[in-house]
FIBA-220956 format. One record per residue (C-alpha): residue number from 1; residue in one letter; x, y, z. Coordinates in Angstrom, 2 decimals. Layout:
<recs>
[rec NUM; A; [X; Y; Z]]
...
</recs>
This chain:
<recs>
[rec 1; X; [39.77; -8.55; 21.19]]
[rec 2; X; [36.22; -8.76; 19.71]]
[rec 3; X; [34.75; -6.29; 17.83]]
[rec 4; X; [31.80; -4.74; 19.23]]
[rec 5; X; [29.02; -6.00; 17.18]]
[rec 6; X; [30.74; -9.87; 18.82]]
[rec 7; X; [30.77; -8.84; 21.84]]
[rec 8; X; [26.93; -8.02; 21.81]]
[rec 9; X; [25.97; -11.17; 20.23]]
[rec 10; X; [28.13; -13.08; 22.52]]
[rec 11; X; [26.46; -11.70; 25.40]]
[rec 12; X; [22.50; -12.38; 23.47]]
[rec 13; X; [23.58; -15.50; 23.49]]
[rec 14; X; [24.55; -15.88; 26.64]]
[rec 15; X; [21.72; -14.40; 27.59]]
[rec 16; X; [19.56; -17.31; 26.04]]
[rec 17; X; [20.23; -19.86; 28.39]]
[rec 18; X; [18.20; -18.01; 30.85]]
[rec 19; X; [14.61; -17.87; 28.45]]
[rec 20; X; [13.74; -17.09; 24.79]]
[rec 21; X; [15.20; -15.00; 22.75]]
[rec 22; X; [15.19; -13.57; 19.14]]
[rec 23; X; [18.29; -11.16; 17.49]]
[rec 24; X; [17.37; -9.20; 14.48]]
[rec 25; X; [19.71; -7.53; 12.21]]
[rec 26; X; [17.83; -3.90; 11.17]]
[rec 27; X; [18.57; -2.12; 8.23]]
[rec 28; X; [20.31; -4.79; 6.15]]
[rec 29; X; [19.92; -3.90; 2.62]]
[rec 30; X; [21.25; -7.25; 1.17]]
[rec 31; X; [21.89; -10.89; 1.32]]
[rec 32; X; [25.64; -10.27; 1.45]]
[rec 33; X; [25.44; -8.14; 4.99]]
[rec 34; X; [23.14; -10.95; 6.56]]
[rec 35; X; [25.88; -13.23; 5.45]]
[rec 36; X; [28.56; -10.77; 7.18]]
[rec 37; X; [26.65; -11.19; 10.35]]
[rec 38; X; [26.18; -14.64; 10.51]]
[rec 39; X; [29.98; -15.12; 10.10]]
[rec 40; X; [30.33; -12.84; 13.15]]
[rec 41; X; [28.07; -15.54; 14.83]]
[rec 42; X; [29.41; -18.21; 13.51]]
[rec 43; X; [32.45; -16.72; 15.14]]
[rec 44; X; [31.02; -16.26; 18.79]]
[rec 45; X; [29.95; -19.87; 18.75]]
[rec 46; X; [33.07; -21.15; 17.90]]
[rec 47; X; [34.71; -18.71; 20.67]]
[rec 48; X; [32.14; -19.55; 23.87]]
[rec 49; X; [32.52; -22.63; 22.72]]
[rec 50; X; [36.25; -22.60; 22.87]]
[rec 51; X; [35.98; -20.93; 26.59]]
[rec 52; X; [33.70; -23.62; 27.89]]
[rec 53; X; [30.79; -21.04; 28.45]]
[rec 54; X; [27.01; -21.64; 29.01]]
[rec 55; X; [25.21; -20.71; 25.81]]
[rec 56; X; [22.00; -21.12; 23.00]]
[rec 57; X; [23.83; -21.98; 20.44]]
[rec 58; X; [20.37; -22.39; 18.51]]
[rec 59; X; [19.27; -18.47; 18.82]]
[rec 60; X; [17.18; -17.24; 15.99]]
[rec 61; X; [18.62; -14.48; 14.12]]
[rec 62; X; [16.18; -12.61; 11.32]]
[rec 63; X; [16.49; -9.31; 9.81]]
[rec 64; X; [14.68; -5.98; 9.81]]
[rec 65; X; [13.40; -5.47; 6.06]]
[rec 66; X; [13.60; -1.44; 5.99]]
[rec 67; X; [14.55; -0.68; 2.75]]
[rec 68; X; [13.10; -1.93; -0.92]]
[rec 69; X; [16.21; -3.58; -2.00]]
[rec 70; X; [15.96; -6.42; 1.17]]
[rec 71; X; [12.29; -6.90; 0.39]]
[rec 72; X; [13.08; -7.02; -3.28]]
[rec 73; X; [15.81; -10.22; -2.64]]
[rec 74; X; [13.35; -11.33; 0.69]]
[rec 75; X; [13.73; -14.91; -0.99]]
[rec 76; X; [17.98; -14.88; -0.55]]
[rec 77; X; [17.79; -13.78; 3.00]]
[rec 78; X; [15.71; -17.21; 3.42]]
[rec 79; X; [17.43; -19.19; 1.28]]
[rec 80; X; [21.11; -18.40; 3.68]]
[rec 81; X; [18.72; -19.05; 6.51]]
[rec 82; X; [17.29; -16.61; 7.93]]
[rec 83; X; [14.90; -17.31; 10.87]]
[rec 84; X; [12.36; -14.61; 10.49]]
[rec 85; X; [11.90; -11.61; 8.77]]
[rec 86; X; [10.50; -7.88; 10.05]]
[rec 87; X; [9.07; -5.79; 7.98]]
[rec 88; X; [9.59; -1.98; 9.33]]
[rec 89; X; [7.05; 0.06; 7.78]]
[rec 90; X; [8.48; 3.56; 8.82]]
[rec 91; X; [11.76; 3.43; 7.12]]
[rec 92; X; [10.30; 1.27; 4.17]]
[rec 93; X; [7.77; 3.69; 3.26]]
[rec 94; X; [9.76; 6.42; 3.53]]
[rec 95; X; [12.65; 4.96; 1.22]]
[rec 96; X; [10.25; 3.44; -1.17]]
[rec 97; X; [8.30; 6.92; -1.75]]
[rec 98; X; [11.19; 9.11; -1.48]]
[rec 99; X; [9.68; 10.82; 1.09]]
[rec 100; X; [10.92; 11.74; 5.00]]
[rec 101; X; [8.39; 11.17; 7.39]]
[rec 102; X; [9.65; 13.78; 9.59]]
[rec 103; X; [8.91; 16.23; 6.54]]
[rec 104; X; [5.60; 17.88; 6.77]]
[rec 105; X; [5.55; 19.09; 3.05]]
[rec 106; X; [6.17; 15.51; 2.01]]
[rec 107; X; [3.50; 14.39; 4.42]]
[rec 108; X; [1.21; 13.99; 1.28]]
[rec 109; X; [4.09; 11.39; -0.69]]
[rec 110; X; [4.38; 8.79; 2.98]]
[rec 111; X; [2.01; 6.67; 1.87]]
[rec 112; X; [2.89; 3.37; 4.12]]
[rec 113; X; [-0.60; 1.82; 2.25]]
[rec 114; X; [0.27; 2.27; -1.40]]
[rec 115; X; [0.49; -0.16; -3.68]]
[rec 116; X; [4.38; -0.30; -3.68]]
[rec 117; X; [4.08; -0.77; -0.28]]
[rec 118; X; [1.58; -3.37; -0.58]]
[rec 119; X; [3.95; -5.24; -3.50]]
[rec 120; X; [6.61; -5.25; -1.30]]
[rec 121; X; [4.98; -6.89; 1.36]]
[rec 122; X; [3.68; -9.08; -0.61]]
[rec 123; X; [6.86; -9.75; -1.87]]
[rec 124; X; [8.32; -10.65; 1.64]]
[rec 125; X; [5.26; -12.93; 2.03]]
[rec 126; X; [5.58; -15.22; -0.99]]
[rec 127; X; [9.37; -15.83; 0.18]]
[rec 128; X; [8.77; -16.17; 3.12]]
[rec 129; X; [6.11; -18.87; 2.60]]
[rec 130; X; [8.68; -20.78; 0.42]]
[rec 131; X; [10.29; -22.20; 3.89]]
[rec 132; X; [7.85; -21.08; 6.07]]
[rec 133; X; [9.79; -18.62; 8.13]]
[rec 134; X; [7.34; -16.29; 9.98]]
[rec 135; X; [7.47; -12.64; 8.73]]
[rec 136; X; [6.34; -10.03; 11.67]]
[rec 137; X; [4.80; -6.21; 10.49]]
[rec 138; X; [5.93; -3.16; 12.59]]
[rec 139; X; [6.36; 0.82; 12.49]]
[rec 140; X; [3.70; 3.14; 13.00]]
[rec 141; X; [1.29; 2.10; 9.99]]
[rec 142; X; [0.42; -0.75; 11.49]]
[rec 143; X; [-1.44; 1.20; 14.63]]
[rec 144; X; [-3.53; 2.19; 11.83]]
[rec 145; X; [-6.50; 0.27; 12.28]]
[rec 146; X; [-6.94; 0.44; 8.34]]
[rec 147; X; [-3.71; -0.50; 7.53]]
[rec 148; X; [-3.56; -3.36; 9.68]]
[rec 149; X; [-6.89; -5.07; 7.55]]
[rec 150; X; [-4.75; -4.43; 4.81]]
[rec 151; X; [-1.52; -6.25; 6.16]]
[rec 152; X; [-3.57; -9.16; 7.78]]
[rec 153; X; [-5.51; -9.33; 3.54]]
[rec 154; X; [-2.16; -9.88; 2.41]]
[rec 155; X; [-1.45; -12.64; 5.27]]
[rec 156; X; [0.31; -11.05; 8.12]]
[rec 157; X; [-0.36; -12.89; 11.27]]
[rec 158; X; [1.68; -11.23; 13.32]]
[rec 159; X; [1.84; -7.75; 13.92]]
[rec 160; X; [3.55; -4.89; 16.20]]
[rec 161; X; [1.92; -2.71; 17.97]]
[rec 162; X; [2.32; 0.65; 20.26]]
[rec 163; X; [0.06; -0.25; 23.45]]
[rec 164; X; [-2.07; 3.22; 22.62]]
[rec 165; X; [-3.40; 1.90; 19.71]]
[rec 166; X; [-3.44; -1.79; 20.65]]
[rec 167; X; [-7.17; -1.89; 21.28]]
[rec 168; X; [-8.48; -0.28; 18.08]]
[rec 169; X; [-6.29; -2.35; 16.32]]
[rec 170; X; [-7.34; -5.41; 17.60]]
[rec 171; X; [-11.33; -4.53; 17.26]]
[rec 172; X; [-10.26; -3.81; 13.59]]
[rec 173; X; [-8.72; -7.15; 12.95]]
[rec 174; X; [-11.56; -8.78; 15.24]]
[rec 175; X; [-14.09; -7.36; 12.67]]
[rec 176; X; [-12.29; -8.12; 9.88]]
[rec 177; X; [-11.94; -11.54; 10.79]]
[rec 178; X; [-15.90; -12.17; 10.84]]
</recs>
């Protein structure tokens, strides 16, 4: 019997054969989990392998950078391989400022543009550029037209964003650009 977490990857991979796809890991908060998960790939290959069924054995797997300690060790997540990296800017601001989201009297201390924020992410960046794994921005800052200048400054390329505020962004990085 596989544990639950193999049977999902089992069936991503699985999956594959029939057009791209990327896994990411959210909320990993060190090298050693990413490690933990890549064993329980490790151990699905070995098993569809084993059975004889049709998989992408070459899947990318990254991880969701949500709290400071992964972007604080960005560089060991690449260095065990990681394939790409997501930066999630709700749950990273919020643990970096102390400061729920959700909480209207700490409205004032969510600051997803400070510059924590912006070491952090830069941070990610410089690791990332070691071995040239592609590092993609998400969460709710980056609909922020602002914000989004800001990310693409610090050399995001590649960013996630709700469809409402798709074309404001866009104009905003358009401008920027010029």
């Amino acid at each position: 019997n596989l544990p639950q977490m193999a049977v999902q990857i089992c069936a991503l991979m699985r999956a594959a054969t029939k057009g791209p796809l990327r896994v990411m890991f959210p909320m990993v908060t060190d090298v050693e989990d990413w490690d933990s998960a890549m064993q329980v790939v490790d151990h699905c290959r070995r098993k569809l392998t084993e059975r004889g069924v049709e998989f992408e054995p070459d899947v990318p797997f990254g991880v969701m950078l949500s709290v400071p300690s992964a972007c604080l060790t960005a560089e060991e997540f690449v260095a065990h391989g990681c394939d790409f990296l997501v930066i999630g800017t709700n749950d990273l601001t919020q643990y970096t400022h102390a400061a729920d989201r959700e909480l209207a009297s700490a409205e004032h201390y969510y600051r997803p543009a400070s510059s924590a924020m912006k070491k952090l992410i830069t941070m990610v960046m410089d690791a990332a550029r070691e071995r040239d794994v592609p590092v993609t921005i998400c969460g709710l800052a980056v609909g922020n037209p602002a914000n989004t200048v800001q990310y693409l400054q610090l050399g995001l390329r590649s960013f996630s964003v709700s469809p409402q505020n798709l074309l404001n962004v866009k104009k905003a990085l358009r401008e920027a650009e010029t």
